[in-house]
C-alpha positions as a printed Julia matrix, in Angstrom:
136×3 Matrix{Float64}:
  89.43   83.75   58.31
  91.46   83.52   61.64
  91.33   87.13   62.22
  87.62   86.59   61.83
  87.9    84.09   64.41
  89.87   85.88   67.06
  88.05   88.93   66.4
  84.79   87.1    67.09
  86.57   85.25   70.51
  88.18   88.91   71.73
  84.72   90.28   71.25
  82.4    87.74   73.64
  85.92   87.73   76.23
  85.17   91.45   76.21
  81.26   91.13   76.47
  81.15   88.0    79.04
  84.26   89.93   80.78
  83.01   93.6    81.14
  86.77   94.63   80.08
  87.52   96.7    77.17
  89.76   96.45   73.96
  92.87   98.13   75.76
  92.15   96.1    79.07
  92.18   93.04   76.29
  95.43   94.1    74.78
  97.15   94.56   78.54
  96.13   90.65   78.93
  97.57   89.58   75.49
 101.0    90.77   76.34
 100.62   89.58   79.73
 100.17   86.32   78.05
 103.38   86.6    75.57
 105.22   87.71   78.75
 105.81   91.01   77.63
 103.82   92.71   80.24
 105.55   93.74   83.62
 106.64   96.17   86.1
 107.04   97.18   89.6
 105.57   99.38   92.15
 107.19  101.76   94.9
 104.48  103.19   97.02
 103.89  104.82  100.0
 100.52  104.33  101.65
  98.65  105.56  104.86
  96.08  103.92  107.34
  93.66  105.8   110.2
  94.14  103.32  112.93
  91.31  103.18  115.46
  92.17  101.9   118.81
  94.81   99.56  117.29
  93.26   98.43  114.05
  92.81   99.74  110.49
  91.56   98.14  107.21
  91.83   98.7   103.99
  90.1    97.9   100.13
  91.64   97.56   97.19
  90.05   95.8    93.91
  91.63   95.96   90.45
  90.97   93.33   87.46
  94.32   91.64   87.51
  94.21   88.61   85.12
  96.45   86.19   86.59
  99.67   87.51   87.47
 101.95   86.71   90.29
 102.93   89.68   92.62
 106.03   89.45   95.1
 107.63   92.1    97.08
 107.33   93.17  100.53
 105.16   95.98  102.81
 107.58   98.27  105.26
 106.64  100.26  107.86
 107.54  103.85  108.52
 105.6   104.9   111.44
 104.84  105.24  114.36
 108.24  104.2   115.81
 106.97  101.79  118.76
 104.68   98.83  118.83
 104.45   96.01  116.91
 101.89   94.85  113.93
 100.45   91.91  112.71
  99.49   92.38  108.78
  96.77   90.58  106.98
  96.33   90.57  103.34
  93.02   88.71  101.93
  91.94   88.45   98.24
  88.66   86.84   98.91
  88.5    84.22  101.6
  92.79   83.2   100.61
  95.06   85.12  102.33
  97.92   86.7   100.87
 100.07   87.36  103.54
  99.94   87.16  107.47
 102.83   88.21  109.75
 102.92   88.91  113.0
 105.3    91.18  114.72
 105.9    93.65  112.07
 108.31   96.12  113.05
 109.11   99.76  112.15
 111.55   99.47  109.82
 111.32   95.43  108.82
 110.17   94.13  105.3
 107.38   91.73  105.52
 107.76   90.12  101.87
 104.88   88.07  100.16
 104.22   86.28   96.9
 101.14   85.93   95.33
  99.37   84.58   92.29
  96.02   86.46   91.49
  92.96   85.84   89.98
  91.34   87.29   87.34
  90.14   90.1    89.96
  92.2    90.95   92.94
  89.62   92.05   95.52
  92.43   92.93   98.2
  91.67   93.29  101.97
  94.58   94.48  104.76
  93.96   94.36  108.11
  96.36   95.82  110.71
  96.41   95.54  113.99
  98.53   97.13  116.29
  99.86   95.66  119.99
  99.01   99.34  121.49
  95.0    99.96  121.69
  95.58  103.66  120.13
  94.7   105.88  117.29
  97.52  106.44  115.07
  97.77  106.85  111.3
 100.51  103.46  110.43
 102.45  104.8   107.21
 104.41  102.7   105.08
 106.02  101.76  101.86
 104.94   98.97   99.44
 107.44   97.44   96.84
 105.92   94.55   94.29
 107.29   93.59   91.14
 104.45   91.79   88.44
């Protein structure tokens, strides 16, 4: 009878949810805590006379995030780096250097709908590359 039950309560998470049965069993072991990683990524942004943005959105489910964003290039200027899920922000620093970590922490939603801004102090086009390290 209680497999009934949770069968019947996985099935209208999954309908009311959009997600699907292996989406359903990543949250589950979220939930028991045995559910984690971490990410080492490089990324790239076109920066148009001194600002870029990027989109990310990915169904999350609640987990905290914490690591820090690095930049690689270019070699001069500074950067001030803002991270929005929504209307919260995630991170905002000012004065980024090449070469600096700029850590953060964050606790997500059930969706993270992730926007970075970056603005540079030279009014330039320039691709900013960098490396992203989170742990979840």
């Amino acid at each position: 009878m209680t497999v009934l039950i949770q069968k019947g309560l996985n099935e209208i998470i999954m309908q009311k949810t959009g997600i699907d049965e292996g989406q359903l069993k990543k949250m589950e072991k979220l939930f028991e805590g045995n559910l984690g990683g971490a990410i080492d990524q490089n990324f790239s942004m076109p920066i148009n006379n001194g600002t870029g943005t990027y989109n990310y959105s990915k169904t999350s489910w609640g987990v905290t995030i914490d690591g820090y964003v690095m930049i690689t290039a270019p070699e001069n200027g500074t950067w001030h780096l803002i991270a929005r899920d929504g209307d919260k922000v995630v991170f905002d620093r000012e004065g980024v250097t090449r070469g600096q970590q700029a850590s953060f922490c964050y606790h997500t939603g059930f969706k993270l709908n992730l926007t970075v801004t970056a603005i540079w102090s030279e009014k330039k086009d320039t691709t900013l590359n960098g490396i992203i390290h989170a742990k979840y």
